[in-house]
Backbone as a chain_set.jsonl record, in Angstrom:
{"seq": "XXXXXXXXXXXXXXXXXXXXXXXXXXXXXXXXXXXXXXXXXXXXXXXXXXXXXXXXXXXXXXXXXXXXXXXXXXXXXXXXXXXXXXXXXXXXX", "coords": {"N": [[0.85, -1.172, 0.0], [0.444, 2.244, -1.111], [0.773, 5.17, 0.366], [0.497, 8.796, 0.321], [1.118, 11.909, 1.366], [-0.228, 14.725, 0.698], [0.924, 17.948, 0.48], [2.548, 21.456, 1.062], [4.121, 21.04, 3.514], [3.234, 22.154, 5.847], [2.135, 23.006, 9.334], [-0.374, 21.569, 9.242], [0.072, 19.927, 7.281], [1.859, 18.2, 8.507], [1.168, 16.977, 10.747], [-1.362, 15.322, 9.385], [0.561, 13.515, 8.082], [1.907, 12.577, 10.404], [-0.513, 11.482, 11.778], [-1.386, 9.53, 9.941], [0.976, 7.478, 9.983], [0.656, 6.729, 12.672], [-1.595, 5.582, 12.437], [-0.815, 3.406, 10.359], [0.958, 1.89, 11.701], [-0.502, 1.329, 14.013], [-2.437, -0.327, 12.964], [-0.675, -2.451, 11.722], [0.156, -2.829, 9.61], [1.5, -3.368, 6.033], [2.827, -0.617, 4.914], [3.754, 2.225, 2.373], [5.045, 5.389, 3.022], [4.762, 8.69, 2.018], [5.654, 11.741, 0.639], [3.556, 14.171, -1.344], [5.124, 17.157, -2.408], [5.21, 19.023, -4.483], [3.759, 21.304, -5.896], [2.549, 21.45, -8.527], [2.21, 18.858, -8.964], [0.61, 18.296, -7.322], [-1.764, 19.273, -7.564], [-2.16, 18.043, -9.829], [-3.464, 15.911, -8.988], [-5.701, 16.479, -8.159], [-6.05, 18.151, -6.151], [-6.927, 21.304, -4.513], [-7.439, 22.168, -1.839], [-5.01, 21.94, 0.508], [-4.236, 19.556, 3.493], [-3.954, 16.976, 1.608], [-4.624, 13.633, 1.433], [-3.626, 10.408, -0.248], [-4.394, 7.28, -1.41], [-3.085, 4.616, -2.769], [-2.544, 6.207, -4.868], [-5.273, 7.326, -5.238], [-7.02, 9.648, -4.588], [-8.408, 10.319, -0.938], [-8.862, 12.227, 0.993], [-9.21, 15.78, 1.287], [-8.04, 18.948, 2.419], [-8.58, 18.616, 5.039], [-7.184, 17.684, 8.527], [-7.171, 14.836, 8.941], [-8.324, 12.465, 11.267], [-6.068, 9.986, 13.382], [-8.238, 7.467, 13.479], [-10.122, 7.768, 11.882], [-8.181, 7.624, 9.843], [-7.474, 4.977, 9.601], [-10.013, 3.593, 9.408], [-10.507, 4.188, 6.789], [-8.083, 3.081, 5.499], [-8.38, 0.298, 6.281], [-10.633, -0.339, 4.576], [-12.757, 0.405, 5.167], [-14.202, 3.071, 3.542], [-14.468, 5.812, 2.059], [-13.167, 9.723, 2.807], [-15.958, 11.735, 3.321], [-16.539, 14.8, 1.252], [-17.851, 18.066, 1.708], [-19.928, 18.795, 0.19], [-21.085, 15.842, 0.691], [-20.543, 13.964, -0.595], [-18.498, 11.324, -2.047], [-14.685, 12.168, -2.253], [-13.187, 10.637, -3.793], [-14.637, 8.619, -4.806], [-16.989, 9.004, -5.794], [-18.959, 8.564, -4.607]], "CA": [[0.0, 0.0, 0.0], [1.333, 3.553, -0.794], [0.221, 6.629, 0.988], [0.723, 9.768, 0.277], [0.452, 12.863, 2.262], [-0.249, 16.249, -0.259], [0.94, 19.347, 1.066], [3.627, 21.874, 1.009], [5.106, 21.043, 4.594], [2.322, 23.17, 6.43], [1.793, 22.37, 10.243], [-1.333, 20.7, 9.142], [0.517, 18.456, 6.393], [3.041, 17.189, 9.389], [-0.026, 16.358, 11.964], [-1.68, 14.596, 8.858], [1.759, 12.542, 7.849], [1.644, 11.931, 12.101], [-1.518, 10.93, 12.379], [-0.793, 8.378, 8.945], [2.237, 7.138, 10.331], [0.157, 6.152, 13.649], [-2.672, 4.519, 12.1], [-0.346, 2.382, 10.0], [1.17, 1.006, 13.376], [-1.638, 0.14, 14.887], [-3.39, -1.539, 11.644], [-0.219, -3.413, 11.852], [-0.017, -3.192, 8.07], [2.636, -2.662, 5.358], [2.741, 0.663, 3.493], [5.131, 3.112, 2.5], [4.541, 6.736, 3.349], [5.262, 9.27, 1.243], [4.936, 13.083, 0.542], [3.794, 14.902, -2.724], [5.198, 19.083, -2.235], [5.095, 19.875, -5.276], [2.192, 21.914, -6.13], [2.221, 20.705, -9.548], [1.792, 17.461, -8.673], [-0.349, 18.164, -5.773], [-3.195, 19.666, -8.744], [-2.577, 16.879, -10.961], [-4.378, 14.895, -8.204], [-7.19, 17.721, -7.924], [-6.13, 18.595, -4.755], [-7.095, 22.038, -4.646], [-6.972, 22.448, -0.502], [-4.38, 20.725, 1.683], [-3.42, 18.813, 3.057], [-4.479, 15.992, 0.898], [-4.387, 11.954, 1.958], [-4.152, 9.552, -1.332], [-4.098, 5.613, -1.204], [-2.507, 3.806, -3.9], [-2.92, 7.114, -6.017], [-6.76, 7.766, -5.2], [-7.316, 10.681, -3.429], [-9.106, 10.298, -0.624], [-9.145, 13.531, 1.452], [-8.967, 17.055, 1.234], [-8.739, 20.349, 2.971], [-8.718, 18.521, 6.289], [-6.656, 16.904, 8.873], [-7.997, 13.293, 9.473], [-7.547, 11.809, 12.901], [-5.728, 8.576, 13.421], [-9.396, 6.834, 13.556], [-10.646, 8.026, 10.003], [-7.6, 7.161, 8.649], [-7.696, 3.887, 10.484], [-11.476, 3.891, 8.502], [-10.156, 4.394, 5.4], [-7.057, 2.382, 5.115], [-8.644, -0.746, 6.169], [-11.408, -0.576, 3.783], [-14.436, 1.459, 5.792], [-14.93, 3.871, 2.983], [-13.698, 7.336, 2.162], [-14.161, 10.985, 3.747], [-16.788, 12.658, 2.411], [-16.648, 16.153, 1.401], [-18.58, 19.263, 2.143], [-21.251, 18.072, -0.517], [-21.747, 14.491, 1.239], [-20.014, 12.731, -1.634], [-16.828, 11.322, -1.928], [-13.993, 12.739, -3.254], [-12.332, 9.762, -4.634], [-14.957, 7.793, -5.867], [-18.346, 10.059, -6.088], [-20.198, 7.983, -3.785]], "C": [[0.897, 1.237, 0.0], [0.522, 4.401, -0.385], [1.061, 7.784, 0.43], [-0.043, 11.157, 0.562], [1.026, 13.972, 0.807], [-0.506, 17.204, 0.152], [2.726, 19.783, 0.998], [4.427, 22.03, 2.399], [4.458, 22.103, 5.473], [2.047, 22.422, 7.878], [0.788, 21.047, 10.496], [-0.695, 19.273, 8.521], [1.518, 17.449, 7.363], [1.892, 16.396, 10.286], [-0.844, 15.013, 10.775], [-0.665, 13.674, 8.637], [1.837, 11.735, 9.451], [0.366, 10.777, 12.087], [-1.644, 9.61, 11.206], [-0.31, 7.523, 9.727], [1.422, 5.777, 11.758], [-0.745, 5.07, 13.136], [-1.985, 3.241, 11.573], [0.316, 1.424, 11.009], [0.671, 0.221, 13.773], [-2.717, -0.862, 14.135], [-2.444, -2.567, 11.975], [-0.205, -4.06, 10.093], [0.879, -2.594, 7.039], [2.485, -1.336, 4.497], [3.725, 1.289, 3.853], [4.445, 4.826, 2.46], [5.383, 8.066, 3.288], [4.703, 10.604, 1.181], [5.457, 13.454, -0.876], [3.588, 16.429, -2.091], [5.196, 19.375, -3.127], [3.767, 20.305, -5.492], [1.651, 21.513, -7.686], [1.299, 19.751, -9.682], [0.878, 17.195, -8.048], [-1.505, 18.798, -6.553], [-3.47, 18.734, -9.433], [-3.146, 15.785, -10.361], [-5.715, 15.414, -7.899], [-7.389, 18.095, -7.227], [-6.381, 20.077, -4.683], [-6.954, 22.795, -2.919], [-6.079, 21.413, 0.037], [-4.689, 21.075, 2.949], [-4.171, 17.688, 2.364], [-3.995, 14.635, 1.411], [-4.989, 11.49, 0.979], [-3.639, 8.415, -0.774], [-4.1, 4.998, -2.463], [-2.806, 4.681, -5.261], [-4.274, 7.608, -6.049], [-6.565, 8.662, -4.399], [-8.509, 10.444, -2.219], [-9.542, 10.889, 0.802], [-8.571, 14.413, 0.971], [-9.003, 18.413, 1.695], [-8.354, 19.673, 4.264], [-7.332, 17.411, 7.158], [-7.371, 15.925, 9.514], [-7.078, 12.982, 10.624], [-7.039, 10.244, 12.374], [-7.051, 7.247, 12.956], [-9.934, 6.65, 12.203], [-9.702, 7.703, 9.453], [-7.569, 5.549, 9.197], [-8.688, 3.064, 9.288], [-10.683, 3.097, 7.292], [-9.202, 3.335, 4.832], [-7.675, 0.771, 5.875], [-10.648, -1.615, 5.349], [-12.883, -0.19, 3.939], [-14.561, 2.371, 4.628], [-13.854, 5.152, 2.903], [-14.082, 8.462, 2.667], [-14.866, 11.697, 2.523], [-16.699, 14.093, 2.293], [-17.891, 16.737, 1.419], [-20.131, 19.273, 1.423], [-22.183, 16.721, -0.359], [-21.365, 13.72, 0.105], [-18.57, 12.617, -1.422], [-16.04, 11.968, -2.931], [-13.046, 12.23, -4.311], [-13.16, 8.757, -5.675], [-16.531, 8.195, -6.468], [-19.556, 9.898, -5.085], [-20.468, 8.323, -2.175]], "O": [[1.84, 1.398, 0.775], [-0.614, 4.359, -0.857], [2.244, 7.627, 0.126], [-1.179, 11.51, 0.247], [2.09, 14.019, 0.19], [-1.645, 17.636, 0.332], [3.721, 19.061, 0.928], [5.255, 22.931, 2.53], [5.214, 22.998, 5.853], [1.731, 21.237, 7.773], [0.849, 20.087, 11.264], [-0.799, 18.11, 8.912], [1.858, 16.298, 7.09], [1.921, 15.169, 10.385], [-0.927, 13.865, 11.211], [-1.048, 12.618, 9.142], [1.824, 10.511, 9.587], [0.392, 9.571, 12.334], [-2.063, 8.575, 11.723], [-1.081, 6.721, 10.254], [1.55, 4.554, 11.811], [-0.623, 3.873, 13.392], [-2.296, 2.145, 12.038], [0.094, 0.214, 10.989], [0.869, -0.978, 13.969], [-3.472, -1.749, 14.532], [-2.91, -3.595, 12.467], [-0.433, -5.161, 9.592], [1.069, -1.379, 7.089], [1.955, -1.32, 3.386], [4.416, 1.259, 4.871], [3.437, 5.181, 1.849], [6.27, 8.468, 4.041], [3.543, 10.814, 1.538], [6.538, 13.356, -1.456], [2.589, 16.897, -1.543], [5.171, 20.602, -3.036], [2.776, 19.618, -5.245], [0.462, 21.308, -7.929], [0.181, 19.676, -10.19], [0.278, 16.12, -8.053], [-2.487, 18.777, -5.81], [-4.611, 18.404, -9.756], [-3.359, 14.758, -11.005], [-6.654, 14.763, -7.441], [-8.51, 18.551, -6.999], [-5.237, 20.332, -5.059], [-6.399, 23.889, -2.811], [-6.344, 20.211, 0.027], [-5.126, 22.1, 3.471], [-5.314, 17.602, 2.812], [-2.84, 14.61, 1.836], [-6.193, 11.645, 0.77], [-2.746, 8.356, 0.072], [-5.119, 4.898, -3.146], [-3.16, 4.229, -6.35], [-4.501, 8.398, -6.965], [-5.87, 8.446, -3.406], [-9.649, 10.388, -2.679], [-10.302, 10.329, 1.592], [-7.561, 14.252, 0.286], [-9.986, 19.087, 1.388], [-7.504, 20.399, 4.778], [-6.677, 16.571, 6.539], [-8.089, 16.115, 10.496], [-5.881, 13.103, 10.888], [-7.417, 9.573, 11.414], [-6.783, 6.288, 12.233], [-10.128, 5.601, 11.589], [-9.957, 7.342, 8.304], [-8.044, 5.091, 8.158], [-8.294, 2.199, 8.506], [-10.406, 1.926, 7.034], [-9.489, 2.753, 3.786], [-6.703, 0.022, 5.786], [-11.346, -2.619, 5.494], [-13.846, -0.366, 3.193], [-15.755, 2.632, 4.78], [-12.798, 5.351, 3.502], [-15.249, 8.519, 3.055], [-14.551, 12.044, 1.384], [-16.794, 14.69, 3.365], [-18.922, 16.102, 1.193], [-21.184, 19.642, 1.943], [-23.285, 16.442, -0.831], [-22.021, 12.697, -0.092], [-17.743, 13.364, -0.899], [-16.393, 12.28, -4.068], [-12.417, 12.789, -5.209], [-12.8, 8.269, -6.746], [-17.052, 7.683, -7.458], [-20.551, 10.571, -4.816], [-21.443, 7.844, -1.598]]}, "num_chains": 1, "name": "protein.A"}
């Protein structure tokens, strides 16, 4: 599994890479955990607010810092965060 945290190194993007870092621990599960700074790069995912949290290249937050718990959620197959519209942002649903 790859992760990747999307942000330009902003208090928020370190607490999100933290709060990653933790969850993968306590899943007790292999991934590698990674940061996209470029801003380039960090659009060509449609990230438009950070910090952003993708899984295996899906985006699947934005704008917010997820707690240990939601990413917890997420990375063992509960679903994705929904944005501000009640849909997801990775897969529409």
């Amino acid at each position: 599994m790859k992760i990747e945290i999307l942000g330009i190194g902003c208090p928020k993007c370190k607490q999100l890479t933290a709060n990653a870092e933790e969850a993968v621990k306590e899943l007790n599960i292999q991934a590698e955990i990674g940061k996209v700074m470029d801003i380039d790069k960090i659009t060509e995912y449609g990230v438009m607010m950070t910090p952003g949290l993708a899984v295996d290249g899906k985006v699947v937050s934005s704008g917010k810092v997820l707690n240990k718990n939601e990413i917890k959620t997420i990375l063992s197959g509960g679903g994705c965060e929904k944005n501000n519209s009640g849909s997801c942002g990775c897969c529409g649903n």
